[in-house]
C-alpha positions as CSV (number, residue, x, y, z in Angstrom):
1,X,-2.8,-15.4,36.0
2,X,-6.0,-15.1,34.0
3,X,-6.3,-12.8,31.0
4,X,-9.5,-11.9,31.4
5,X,-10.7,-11.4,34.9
6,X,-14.2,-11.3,33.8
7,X,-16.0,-12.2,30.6
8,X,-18.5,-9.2,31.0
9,X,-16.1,-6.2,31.4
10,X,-13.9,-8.0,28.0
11,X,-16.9,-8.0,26.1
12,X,-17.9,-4.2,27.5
13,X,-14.4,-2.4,26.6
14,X,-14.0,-4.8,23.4
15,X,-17.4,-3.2,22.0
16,X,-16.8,0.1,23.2
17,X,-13.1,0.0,21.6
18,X,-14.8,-0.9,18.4
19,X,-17.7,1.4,18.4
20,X,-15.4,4.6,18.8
21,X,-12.9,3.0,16.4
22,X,-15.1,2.6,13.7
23,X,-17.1,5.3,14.3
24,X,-14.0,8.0,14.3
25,X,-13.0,5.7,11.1
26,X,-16.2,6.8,9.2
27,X,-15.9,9.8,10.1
28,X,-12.1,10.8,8.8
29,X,-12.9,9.0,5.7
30,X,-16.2,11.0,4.7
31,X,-13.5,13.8,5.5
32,X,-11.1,13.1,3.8
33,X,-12.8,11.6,1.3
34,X,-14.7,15.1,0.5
35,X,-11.8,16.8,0.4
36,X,-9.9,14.5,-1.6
37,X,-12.6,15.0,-4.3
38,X,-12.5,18.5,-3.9
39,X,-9.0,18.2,-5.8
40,X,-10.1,15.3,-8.3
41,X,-13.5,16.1,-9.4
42,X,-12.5,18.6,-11.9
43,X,-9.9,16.2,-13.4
44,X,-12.1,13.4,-13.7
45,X,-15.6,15.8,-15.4
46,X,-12.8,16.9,-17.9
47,X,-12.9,14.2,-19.9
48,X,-15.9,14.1,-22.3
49,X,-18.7,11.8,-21.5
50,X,-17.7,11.6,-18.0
51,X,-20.6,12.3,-15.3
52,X,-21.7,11.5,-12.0
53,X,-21.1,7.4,-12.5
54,X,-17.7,8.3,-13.4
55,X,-17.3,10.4,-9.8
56,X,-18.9,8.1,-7.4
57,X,-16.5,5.3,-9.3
58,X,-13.6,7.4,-8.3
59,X,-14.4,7.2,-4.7
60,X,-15.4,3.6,-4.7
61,X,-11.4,3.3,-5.8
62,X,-9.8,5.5,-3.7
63,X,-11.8,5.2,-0.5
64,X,-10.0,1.9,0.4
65,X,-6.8,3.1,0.0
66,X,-7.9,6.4,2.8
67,X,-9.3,3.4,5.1
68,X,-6.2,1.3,4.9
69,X,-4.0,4.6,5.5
70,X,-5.9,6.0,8.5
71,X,-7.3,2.5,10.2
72,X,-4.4,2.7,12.7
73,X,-4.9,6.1,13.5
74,X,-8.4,5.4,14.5
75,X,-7.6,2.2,16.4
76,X,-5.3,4.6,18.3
77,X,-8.1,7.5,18.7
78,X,-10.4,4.8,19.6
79,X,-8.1,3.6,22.4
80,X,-7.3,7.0,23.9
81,X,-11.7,7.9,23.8
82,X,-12.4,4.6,25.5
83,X,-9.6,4.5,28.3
84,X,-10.3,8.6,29.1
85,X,-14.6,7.8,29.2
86,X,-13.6,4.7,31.7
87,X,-11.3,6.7,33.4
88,X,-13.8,9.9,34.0
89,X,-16.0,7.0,35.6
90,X,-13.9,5.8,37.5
91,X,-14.2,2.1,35.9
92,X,-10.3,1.9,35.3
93,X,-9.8,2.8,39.1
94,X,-12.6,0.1,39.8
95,X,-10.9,-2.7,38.2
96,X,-7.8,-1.8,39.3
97,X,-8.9,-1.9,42.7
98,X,-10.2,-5.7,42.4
99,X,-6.7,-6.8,41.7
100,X,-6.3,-6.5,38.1
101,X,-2.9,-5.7,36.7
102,X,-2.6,-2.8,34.2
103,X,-2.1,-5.5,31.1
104,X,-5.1,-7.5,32.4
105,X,-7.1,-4.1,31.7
106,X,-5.8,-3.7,28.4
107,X,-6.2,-7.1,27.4
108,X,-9.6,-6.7,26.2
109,X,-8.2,-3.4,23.9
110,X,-5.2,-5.9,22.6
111,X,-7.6,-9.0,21.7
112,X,-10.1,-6.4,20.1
113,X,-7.2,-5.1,17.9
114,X,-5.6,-7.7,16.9
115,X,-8.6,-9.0,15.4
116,X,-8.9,-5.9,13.6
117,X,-5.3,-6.4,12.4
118,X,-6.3,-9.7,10.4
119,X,-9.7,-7.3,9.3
120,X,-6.8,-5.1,7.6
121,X,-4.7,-7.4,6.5
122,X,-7.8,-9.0,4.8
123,X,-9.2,-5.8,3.2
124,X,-5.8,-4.6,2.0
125,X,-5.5,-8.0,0.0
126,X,-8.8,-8.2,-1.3
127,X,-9.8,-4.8,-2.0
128,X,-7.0,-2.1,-1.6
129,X,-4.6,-3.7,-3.7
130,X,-7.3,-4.2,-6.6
131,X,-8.4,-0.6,-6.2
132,X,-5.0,0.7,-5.9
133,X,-4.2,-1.0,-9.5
134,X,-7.1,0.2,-11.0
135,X,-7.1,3.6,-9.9
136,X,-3.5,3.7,-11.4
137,X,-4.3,2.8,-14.8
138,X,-7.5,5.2,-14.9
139,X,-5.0,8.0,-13.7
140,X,-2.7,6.8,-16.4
141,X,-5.5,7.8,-19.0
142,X,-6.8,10.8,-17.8
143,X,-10.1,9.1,-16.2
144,X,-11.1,8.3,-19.6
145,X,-12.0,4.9,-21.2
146,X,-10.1,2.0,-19.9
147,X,-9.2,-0.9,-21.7
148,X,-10.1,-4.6,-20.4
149,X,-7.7,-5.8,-17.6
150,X,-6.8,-8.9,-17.8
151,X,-3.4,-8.5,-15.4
152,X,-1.5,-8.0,-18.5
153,X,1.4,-5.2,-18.6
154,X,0.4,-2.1,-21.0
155,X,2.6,0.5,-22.6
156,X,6.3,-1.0,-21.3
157,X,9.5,1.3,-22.8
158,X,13.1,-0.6,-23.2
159,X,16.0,0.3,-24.2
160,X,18.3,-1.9,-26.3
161,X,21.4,0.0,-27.1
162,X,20.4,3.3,-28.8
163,X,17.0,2.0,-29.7
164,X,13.9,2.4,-28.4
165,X,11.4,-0.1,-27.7
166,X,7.6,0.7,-27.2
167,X,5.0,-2.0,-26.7
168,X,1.4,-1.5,-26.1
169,X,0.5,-5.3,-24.3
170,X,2.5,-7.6,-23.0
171,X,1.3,-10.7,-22.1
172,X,2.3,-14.2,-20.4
173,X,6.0,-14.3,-18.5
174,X,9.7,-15.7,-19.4
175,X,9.6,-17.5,-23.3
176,X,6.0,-17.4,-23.2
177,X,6.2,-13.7,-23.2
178,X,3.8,-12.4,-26.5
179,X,3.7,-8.6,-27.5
180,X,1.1,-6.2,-28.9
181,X,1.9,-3.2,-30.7
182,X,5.5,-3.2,-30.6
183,X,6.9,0.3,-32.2
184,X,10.8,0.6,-32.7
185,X,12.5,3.5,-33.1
186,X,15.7,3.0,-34.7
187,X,18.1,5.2,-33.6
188,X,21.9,6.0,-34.1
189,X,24.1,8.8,-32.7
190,X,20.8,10.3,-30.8
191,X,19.3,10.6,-34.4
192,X,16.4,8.7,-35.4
193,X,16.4,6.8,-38.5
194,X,13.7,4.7,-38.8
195,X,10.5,3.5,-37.3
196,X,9.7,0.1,-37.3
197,X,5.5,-0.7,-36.1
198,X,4.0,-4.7,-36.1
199,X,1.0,-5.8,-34.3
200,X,2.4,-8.8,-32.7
201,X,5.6,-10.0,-31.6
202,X,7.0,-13.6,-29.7
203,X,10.5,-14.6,-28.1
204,X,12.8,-16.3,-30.3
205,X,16.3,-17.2,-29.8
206,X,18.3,-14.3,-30.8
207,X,15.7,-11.9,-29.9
208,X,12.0,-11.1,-31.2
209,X,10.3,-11.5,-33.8
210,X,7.5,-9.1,-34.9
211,X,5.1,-9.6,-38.0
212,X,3.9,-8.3,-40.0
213,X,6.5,-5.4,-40.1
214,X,6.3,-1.8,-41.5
215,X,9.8,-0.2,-41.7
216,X,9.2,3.9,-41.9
217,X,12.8,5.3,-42.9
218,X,12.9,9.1,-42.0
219,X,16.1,10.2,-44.3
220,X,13.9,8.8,-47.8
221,X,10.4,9.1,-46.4
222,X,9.6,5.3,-47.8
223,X,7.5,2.9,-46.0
224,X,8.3,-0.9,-46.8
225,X,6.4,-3.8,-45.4
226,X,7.9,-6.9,-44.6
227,X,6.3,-10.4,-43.3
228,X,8.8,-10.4,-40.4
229,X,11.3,-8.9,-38.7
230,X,14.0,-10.1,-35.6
231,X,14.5,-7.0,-33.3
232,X,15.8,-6.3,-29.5
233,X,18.6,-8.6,-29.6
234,X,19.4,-7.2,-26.2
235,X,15.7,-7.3,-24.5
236,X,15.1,-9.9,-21.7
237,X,11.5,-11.0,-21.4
238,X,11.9,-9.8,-17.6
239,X,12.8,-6.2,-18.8
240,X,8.9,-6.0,-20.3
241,X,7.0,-8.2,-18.1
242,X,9.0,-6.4,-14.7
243,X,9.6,-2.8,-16.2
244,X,7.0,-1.6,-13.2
245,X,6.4,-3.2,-10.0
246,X,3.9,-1.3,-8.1
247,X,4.0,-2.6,-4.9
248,X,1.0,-0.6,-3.8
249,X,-1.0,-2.0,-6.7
250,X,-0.6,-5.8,-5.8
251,X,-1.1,-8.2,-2.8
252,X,1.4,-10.0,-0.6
253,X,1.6,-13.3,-2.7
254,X,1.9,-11.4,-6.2
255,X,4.3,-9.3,-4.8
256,X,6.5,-11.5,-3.7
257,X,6.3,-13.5,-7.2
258,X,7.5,-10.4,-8.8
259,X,10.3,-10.3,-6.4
260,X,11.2,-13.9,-6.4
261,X,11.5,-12.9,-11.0
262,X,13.2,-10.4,-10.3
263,X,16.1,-11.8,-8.0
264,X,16.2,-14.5,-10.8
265,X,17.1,-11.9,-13.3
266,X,19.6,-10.3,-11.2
267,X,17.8,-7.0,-10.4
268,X,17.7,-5.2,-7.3
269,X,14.8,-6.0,-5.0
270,X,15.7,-4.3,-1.9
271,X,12.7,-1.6,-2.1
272,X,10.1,-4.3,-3.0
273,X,11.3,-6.5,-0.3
274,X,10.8,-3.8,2.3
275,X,7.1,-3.0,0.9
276,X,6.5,-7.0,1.2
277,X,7.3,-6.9,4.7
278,X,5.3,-3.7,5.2
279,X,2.1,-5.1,4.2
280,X,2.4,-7.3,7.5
281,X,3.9,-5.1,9.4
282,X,1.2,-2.2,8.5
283,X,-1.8,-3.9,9.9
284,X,0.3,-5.2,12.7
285,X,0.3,-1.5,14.3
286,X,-3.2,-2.3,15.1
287,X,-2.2,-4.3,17.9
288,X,0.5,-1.5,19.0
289,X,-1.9,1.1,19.3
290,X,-3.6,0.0,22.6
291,X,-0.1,-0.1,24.3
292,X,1.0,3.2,22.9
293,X,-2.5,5.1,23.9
294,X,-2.9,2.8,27.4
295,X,-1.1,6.0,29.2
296,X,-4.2,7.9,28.7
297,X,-6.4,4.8,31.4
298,X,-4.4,5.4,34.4
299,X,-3.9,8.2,36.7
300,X,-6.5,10.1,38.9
301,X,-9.1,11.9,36.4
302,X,-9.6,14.3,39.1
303,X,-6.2,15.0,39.2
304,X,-6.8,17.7,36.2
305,X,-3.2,15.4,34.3
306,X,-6.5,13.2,32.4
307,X,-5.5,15.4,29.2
308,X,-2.1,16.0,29.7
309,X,-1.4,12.0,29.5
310,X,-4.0,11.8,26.7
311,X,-1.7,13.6,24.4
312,X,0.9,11.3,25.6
313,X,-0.8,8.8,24.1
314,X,-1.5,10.5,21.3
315,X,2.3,12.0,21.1
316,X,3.6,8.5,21.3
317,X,1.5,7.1,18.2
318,X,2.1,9.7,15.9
319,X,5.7,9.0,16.8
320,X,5.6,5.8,15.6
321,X,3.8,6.6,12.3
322,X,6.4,8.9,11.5
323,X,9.3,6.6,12.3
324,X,7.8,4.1,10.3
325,X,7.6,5.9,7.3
326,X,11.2,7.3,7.7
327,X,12.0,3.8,8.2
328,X,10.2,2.7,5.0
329,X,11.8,5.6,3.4
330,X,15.3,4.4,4.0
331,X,14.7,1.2,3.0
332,X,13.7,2.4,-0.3
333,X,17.1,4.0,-0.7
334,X,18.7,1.2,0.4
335,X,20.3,2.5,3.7
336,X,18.5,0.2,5.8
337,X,17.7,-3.8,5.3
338,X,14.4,-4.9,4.1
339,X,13.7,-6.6,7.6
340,X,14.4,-3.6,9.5
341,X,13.2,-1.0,7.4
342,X,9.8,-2.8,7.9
343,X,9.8,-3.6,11.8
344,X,12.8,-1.8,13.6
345,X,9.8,1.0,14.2
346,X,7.3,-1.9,15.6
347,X,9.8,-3.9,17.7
348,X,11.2,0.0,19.2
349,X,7.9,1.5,20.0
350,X,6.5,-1.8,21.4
351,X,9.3,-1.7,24.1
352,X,8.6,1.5,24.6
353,X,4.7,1.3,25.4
354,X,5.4,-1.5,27.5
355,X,8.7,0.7,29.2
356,X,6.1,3.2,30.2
357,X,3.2,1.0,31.6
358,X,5.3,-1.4,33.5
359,X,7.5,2.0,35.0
360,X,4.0,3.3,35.9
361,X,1.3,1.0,36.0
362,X,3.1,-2.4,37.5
């Protein structure tokens, strides 16, 4: 009935699982990461003044988002490597022998993973979601010069009827909502008649009000300034402050603020709802891993089948990556829930895992 049988052999696979985890980790992410810059240095030298700094920046962004993406796959990798090198020693056969069930040997694997599931979930707050953002807005100029982020919302488009709304800044939320370089472009029959330009702009009743204005009419070619000006009778503060939700770009709890505004103004949520629930059910896979790859610890190694079920393991795992993102997929187009989109894949394949070592292990 214990879970561990002995503290010694926990502690021996538990480092072991790590080591090879960690270890295959590093070594897809230099990888990838080479390969990925490969595609992006060129881009990023292109703009002027840009240099090495600028480069080793670059990966310092985008090498959390490759860990976060591949961590399960090497918690999986790592699980297969361990179980096959204790199996070619006949440890797995030795423990085994001594009474232990087939989930008393894994334990060790599932107590090791799940505490780099929390690790992920960690990291992927702290760091991914930050670097995601950033790397977003330094795509969004070309790798050039970025201006100071302050988590305000930068170059929003509306549309209020046939007009065009552009505005540089937008900061605070609701009727504390304050604009920076708001251009108009007044527009009528899918001809444009005038430009209206102000540096500054707040929430009024009736709409907003933007001083000073400058009023550019195309027909006459005259430009008249005028102290202030109401425009975007038909703009909601929500429209500019929740034009884009990336849900890549921001943690759990910021997330699901966005969602909560955006369900009070009536907009659809579905998508974001699914990504909130993917960001626990992401580094939950962790823990999944060990169950999926555990075919590849049992079985005679000299019975020449030590590969065959070690591509099992490794058939069954990319399995459940690929269902997961078709899940995630459909829950963006709206064909499935949130709630399922997010964890039909992880409630299905854990069945399975534990179908196949209770049919023959137990």
């Amino acid at each position: 009935m214990k879970i561990f049988a002995s503290r010694t052999v926990a502690l021996y696979m538990g480092k072991a699982f790590l080591r090879n985890t960690f270890a295959i980790l590093l070594a897809l992410v230099l990888v990838l990461q080479a390969l990925d810059l490969l595609s992006e240095t060129g881009d990023i030298l292109a703009f002027p003044g840009n240099g090495d700094a600028q480069v080793w920046r670059y990966v310092s962004l985008r090498a959390p988002e490759i860990i976060a993406f591949f961590l399960p796959f090497s918690v999986l990798l790592g699980t297969i490597l361990t179980l096959i090198t204790m199996n070619q020693n006949s440890e797995i056969v030795a423990l085994k022998a001594s009474g232990l069930s087939a989930h008393q040997v894994l334990a060790p694997l599932l107590i090791a993973s799940f505490g780099v599931a929390i690790l992920s979930f960690t990291f992927n707050e702290r760091v991914v979601a930050r670097a995601t953002a950033t790397l977003a807005q330094w795509k969004a100029v070309d790798y050039g010069v970025m201006p100071v982020d302050r988590g305000d919302r930068t170059n929003v488009w509306v549309r209020d009827g046939d007009d065009l709304i552009q505005v540089a800044q937008v900061k605070g939320r609701g009727t504390n909502t304050k604009l920076g370089g708001i251009t108009l472009y007044d527009r009528q029959g899918g001809s444009l008649r005038a430009i209206v330009t102000a540096p500054n702009g707040v929430r009024v009743t009736g709409g907003w009000r933007i001083f000073p204005a400058q009023r550019f009419d195309v027909a006459a070619g005259t430009l008249t300034n005028a102290p202030e000006m109401i425009v975007g009778q038909g703009v909601r503060p929500d429209q500019l402050t929740l034009a884009n939700v990336d849900a890549e770009g921001l943690s759990f709890t910021a997330l699901q603020a966005a969602i909560s505004d955006l369900s009070e103004s009536g907009r659809p949520t579905q998508a974001l709802e699914g990504s909130l629930w993917h960001k626990l059910s992401s580094p939950l896979s962790s823990v999944l891993m060990p169950l999926l790859g555990a075919v590849a610890a049992f079985g005679i190694a000299r019975s020449g089948k030590l590969f065959v079920r070690a591509v099992i393991g490794m058939g069954l795992g990319f399995a459940y990556f690929v269902a997961d993102n078709f899940a995630l997929a459909m829950g963006n187009l709206g064909a499935y829930p949130p709630f399922l989109a997010a964890w039909a894949p992880f409630l299905l394949f854990f069945l399975i895992g534990e179908a196949v070592l209770i049919r023959t292990e137990e």
